[in-house]
N, C-alpha and C positions, 0 to 999 in steps of 0.2 A: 781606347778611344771609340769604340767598338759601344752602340746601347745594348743592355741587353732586352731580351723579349721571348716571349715565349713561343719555342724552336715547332714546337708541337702543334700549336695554334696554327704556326705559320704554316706548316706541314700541310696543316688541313687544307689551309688556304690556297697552298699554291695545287694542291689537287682539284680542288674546288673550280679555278681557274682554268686549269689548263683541259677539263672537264668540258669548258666554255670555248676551249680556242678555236679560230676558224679553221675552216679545213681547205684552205687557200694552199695551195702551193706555195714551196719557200720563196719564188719568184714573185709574187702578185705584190703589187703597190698597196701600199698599205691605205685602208679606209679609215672615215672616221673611227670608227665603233672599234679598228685592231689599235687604233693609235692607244699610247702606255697611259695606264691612271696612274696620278700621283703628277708630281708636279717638277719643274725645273727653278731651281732658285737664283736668285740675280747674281749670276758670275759668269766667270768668261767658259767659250765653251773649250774643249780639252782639245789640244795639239799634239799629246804626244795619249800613247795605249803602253800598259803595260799589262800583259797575258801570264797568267798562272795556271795550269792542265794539273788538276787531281785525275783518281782514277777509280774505274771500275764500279762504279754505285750511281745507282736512280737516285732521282732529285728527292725522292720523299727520304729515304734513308740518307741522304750526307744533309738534310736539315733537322730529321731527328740524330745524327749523330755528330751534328758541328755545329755548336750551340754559338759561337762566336761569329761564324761564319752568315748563319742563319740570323743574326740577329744585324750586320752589316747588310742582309738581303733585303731585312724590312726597313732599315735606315733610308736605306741609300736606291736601288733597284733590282729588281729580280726578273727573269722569264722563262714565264708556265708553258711553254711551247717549243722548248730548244732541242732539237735530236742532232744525234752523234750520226756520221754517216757511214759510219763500216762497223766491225770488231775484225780484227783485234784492235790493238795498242797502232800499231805502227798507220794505218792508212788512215787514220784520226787524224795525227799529226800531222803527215803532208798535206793531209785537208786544209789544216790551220794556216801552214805557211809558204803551203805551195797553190790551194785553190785545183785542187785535183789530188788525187789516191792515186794516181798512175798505175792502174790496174794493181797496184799493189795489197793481197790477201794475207801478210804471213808478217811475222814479225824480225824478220832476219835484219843484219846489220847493211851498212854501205857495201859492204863488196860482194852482198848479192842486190844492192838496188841501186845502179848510178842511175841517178835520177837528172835527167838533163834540162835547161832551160833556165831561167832566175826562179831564186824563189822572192817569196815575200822580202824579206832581209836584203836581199842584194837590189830588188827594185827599190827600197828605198834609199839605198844609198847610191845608186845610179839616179836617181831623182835628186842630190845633193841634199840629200837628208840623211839622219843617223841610223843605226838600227846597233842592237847586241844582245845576246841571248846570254842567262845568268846561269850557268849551271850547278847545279851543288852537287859536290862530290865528284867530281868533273879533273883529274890527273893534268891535262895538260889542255890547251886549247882545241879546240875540234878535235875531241879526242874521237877513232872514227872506231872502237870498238870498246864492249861492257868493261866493268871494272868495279869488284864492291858491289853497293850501291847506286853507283852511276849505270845508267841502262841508256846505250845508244839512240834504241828506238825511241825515244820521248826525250832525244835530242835531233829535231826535223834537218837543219844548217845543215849539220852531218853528210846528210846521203846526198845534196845538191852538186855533182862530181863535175862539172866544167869549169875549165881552169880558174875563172875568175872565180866564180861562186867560192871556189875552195879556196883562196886567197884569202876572201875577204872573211870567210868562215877563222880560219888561220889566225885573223886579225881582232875578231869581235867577238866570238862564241867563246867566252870564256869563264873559268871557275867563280862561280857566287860568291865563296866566303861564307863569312859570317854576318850579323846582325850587330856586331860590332866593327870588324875587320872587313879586307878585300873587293872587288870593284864593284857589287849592288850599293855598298853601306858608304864607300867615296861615291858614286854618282849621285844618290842619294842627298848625302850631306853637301853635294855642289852643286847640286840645282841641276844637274845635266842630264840627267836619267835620256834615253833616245827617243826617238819620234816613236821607232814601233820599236819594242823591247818585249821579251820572255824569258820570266823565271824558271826553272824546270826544277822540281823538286828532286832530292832522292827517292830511292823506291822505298823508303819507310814513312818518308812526309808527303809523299803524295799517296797515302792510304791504299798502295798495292799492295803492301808488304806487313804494316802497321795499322792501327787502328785509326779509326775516325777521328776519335779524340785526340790520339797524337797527332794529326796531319792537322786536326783544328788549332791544335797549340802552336805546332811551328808556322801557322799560315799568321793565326792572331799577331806572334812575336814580328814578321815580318812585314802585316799589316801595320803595326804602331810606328811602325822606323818609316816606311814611307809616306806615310799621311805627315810625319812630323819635317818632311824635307821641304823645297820650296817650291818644286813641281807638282806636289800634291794642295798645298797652302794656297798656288795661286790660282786653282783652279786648273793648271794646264794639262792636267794625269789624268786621265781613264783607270782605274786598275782591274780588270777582267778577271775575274774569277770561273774556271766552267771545267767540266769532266772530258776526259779523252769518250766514254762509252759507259753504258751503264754496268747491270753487273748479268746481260747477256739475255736479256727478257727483251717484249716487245709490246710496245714502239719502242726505240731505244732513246728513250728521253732522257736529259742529265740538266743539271742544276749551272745556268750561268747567273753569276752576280755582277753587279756593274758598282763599283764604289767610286762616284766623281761628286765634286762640291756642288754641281750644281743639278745633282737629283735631291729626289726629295718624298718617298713613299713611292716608288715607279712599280707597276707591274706592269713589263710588255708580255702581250698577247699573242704577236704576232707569230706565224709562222718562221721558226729561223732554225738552220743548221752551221756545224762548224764555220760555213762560205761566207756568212753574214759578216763572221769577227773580219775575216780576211778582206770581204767587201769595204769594210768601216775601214781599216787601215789603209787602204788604197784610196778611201774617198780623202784621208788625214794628208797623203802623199800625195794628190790633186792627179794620180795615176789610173791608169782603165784597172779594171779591176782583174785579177788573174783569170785564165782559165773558167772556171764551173762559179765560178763570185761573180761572173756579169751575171747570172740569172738569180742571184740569190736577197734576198730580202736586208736590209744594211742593218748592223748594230744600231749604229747612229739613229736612224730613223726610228728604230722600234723604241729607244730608250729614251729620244728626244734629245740625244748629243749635239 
């Protein structure tokens, strides 16, 4: 479902741009001139976000090396100015769904990081809304330590250790499946996918482990099944596409996509990190925004959601 186009071209482009970006703090109100080119097409705007974290590559290499991916960027939207806000792996992610790193440097599991307070996930279900995290390759529910290919740390739910949080972890963080079978591919197929949801790849399809090209293949396969659902169809899906960190250079820029029906060639400019997605999702919850997301510049805003 995916056009194709050419990955290379785009490559240039989005260097070309982000060449251009302002040098705004990821806080500043967006002006005319950061607001996204390209356009919003007549449909409803998205209610619920679905979040997908590759790894370890600058935006210029996972568009020359995810040709599918990169061709959903020029579809649909892209931004030339996105930075990761730590390395390693692990303080990325609490970025995403906690709106803070909690001092957190190292990639250790939950029982060296209980991380206290809500995360993203449990404000939205304290807001009487849904949240669920999709893991693949994922043993059992909140599973709170590696296994295989399942890597704890790029499961965030995980390490949120107050009693409720882990409850509700208990209840909603649960194994992916497949692209045919188990609970992405039934939410999916029932129109239910959650307000704020995350897919978490294994460490071969999120390109830590495996190549670019395999991480583009299983992203494309699980891009078709959800455009083909009815939360994708009716417009009401965000699908977020974006890297935990680059591959350890500087600035540490990384590649976010936005695939929703109602973009249309977007390129945001604006200055954004991790805080933005987290921002966007608390503006969806009608919630303050966590932590280090009050200052930070909104998805929504930059893409035009």
């Amino acid at each position: 479902m995916w056009r194709s186009c050419a990955p290379l071209l785009l490559c240039a482009a989005l260097v070309a741009c982000g060449s251009q970006a302002q040098s705004t703090p990821s806080h500043a109100v967006p002006t005319p001139k950061d607001q996204p080119h390209g356009s919003a097409v007549v449909t409803a705007h998205p209610t619920k976000i679905l979040l997908v974290v590759e790894e370890n590559h600058t935006a210029a290499s996972a568009l020359r090396g995810m040709p599918s991916l990169a061709a959903a960027a020029h579809r649909y939207g892209y931004a030339t100015n996105d930075l990761a806000v730590a390395h390693p792996s692990l303080p990325n992610y609490l970025a995403l769904a906690g709106g803070s790193t909690f001092g957190v440097t190292d990639d250790n599991g939950p029982a060296s990081h209980h991380i206290t307070g809500v995360s993203l996930f449990d404000q939205a279900l304290n807001a009487g809304k849904s949240a669920r995290t999709y893991v693949e390759d994922m043993g059992s529910n909140c599973q709170l330590s590696s296994s295989g290919t399942y890597a704890v740390k790029h499961n965030p739910w995980a390490y949120f250790s107050d009693m409720a949080s882990r409850t509700e972890c208990d209840r909603f963080d649960v194994p992916a499946g497949s692209t045919t079978s188990g609970a992405l591919a039934r939410d999916v197929t029932a129109g239910r996918l959650p307000t704020v949801g995350m897919l978490v790849p294994n460490l071969c399809h999120d390109a830590h482990d495996c190549s670019l090209a395999t991480a583009d293949s299983w992203l494309k396969q699980w891009t078709s099944v959800i455009m083909s659902g009815a939360d994708w169809s009716a417009g009401r899906l965000a699908l977020v596409v974006t890297f935990d960190e680059n591959d350890d250079s500087s600035p540490n820029r990384v590649l976010t996509v936005v695939v929703a029906k109602r973009l249309n060639h977007v390129v945001a400019r604006t200055s954004l990190t991790h805080y933005s997605w987290t921002r966007y999702a608390d503006e969806l919850l009608g919630a303050r925004p966590l932590r280090d997301a009050v200052t930070a510049s909104s998805l929504k805003t930059a893409f035009g959601l």
